[in-house]
C-alpha positions as CSV (number, residue, x, y, z in Angstrom):
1,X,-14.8,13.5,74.2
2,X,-15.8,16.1,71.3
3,X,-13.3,18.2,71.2
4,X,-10.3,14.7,71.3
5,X,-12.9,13.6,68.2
6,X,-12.3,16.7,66.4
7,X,-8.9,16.2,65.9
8,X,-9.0,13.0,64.5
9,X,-6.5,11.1,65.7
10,X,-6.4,7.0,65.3
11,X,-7.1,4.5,68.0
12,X,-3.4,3.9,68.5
13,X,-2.8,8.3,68.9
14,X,-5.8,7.9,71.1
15,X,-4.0,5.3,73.5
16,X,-1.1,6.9,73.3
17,X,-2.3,10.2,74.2
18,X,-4.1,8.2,77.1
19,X,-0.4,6.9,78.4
20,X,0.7,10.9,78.3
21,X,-2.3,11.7,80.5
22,X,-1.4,8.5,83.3
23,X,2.1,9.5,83.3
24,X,1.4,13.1,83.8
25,X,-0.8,12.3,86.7
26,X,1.3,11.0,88.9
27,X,3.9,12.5,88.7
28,X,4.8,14.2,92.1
29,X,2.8,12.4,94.7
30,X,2.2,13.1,98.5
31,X,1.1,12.5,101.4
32,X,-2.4,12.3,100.5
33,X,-1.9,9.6,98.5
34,X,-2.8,6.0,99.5
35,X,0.1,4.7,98.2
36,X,2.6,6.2,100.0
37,X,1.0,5.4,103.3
38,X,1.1,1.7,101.8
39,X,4.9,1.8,100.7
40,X,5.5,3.4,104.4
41,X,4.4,0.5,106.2
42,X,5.9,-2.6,104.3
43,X,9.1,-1.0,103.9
44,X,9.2,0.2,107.6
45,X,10.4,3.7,106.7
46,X,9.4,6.9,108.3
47,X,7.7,9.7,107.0
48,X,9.8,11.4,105.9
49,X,12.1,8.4,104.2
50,X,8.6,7.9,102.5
51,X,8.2,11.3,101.7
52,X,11.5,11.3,100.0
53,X,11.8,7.6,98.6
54,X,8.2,7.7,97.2
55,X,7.9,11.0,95.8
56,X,11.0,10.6,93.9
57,X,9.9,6.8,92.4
58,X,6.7,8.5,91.6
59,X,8.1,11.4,89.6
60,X,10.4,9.2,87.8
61,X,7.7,6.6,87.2
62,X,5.5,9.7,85.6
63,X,7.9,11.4,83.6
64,X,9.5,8.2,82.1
65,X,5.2,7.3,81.3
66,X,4.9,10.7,79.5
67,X,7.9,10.7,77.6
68,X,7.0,7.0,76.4
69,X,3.8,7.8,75.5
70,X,4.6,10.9,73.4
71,X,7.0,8.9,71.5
72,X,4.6,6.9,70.7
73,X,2.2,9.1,69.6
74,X,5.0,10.1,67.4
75,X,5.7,7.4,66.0
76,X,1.8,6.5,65.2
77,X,1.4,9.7,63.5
């Protein structure tokens, strides 16, 4: 990581920065997405309930990630 090592952040900004990058990444999930075929078939919903249920718990699971992991980076700063 040379250019994250230029900046110089501390171990803690480092895993916090980390937490931004998971929450960011999964935010808005599909089809394509192993999960959602597993959620599907243990809760018995169609696609389209899946579509809708898991997309939404997804994007809220990513966001709320992000937004905890840049206060933390705040806060460590």
């Amino acid at each position: 990581m040379p250019v994250i090592e230029q900046l110089n952040y501390s171990g803690a900004q480092m895993a916090a920065l980390s937490i931004c990058i998971a929450g960011g990444s999964i935010v808005v999930s599909h089809v394509n997405d192993a999960g959602f075929w597993l959620f599907g078939k243990f809760t018995g919903a169609t696609e389209a309930e899946t579509l809708k249920t898991w997309t939404m718990m997804e994007t809220i699971l990513g966001t709320v990630g992000a937004i905890v992991g840049m206060i933390a980076f705040q806060l460590l700063s």
